[in-house]
C-alpha positions in Angstrom: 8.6 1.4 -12.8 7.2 -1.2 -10.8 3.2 -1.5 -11.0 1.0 -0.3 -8.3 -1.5 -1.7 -6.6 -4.7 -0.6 -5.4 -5.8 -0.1 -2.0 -8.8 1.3 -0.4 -9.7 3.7 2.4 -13.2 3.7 4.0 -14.9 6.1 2.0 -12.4 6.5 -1.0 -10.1 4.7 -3.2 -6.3 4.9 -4.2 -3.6 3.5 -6.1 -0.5 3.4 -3.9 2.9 2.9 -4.0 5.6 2.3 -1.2 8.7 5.0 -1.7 11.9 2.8 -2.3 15.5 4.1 -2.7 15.1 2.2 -6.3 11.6 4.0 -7.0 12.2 7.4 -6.3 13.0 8.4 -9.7 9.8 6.6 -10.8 7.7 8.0 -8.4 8.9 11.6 -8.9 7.8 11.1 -12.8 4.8 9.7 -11.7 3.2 12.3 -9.2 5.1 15.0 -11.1 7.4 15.5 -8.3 11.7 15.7 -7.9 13.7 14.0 -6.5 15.9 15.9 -4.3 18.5 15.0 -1.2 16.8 17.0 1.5 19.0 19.9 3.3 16.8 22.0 5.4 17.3 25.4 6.1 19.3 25.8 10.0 16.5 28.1 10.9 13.6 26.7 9.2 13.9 23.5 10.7 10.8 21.2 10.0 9.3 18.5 12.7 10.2 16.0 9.3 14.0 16.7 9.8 15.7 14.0 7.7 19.3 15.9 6.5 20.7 14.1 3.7 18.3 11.7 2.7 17.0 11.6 -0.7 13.5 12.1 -1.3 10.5 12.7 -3.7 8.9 16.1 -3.4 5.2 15.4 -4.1 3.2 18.7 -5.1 -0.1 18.0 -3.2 -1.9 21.4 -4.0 -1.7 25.1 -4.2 -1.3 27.8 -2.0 -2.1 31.4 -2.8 -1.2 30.1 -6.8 2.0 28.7 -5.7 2.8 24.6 -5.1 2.7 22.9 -2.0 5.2 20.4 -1.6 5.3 18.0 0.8 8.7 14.6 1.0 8.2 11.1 0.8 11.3 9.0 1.9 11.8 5.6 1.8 9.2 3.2 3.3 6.3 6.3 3.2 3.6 5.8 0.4 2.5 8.2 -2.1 -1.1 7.7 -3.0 -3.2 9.3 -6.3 -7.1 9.7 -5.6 -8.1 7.4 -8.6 -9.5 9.6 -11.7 -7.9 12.3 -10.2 -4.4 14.0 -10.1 -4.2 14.3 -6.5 -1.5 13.6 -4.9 -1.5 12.5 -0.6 2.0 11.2 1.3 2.0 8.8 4.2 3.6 7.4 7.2 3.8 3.7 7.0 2.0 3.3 9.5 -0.4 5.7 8.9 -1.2 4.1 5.6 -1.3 0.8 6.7 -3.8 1.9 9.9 -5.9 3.8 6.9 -6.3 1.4 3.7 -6.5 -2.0 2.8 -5.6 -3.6 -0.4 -8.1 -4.3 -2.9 -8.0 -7.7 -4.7 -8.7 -8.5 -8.3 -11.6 -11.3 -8.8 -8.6 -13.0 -9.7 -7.1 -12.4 -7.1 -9.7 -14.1 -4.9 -10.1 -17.0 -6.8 -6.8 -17.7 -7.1 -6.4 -17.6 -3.1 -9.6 -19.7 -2.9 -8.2 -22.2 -5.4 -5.0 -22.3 -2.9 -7.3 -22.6 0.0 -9.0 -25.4 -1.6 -6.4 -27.3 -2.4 -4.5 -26.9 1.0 -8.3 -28.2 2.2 -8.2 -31.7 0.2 -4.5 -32.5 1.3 -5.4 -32.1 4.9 -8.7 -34.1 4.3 -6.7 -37.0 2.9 -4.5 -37.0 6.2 -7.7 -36.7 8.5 -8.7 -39.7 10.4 -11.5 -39.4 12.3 -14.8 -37.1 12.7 -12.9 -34.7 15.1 -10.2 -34.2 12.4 -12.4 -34.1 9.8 -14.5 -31.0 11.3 -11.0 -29.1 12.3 -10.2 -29.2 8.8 -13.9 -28.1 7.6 -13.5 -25.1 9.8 -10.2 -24.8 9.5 -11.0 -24.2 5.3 -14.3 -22.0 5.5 -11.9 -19.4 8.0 -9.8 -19.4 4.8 -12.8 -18.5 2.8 -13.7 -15.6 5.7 -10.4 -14.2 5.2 -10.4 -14.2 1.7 -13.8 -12.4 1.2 -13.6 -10.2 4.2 
């Protein structure tokens, strides 16, 4: 199963994980779901109608003691509420609108390192003050973007 990574919503955090056709199976062990090829009923027709794709059938809660099952299909994410066992699907885009990845301190370094070194190769090609200040600013957006 490939490793998730952890993102972050404004008041909450998640670990996340985007719903390939390769993950499924995965996934379904994961969130204690199935994995199912979805054939909805003629006459109970959903807005989600997807007939014939497989899917993972997350259980996101209970209703009057019974499950509540909601698909993910490829390209949706299924997040867990970290130190929880709850259970959410999203939209791509939803979830990209809602969360943003959370880096490791490593993580940061390591793109600060990158940064960094990016910064000395153009300073050896700069050539005069004007250069010289594009670069400068040119590196501390880098470090912005990295922190932010």
């Amino acid at each position: 199963m490939v490793i998730n990574k952890t993102y972050r919503r404004k008041t909450f955090t998640v670990q996340a994980i985007q719903v390939t056709a390769e993950n499924m199976k995965g996934l379904a062990e994961w969130c204690g779901g199935n994995t199912i090829v979805y054939f909805p009923d003629v006459y109970h027709q959903s807005g989600d109608y997807r007939s014939g794709q497989s899917c993972v059938e997350v259980v996101i809660g209970r209703v009057n003691g019974r499950p509540k099952k909601v698909r993910a299909y490829s390209g949706d994410w299924i997040t867990k509420l970290v130190g929880t066992e709850n259970f959410r699907v999203y939209r791509d885009k939803t979830f990209l609108e809602a969360f943003e990845e959370v880096r490791s301190e490593f993580e940061k370094r390591e793109a600060l390192l990158d940064a960094l070194s990016d910064f000395l190769v153009d300073e050896k090609d700069s050539m005069n003050q004007a250069d010289h200040d594009r670069v400068i600013e040119g590196f501390a957006d880098k470090i912005t973007n990295i922190f932010s």
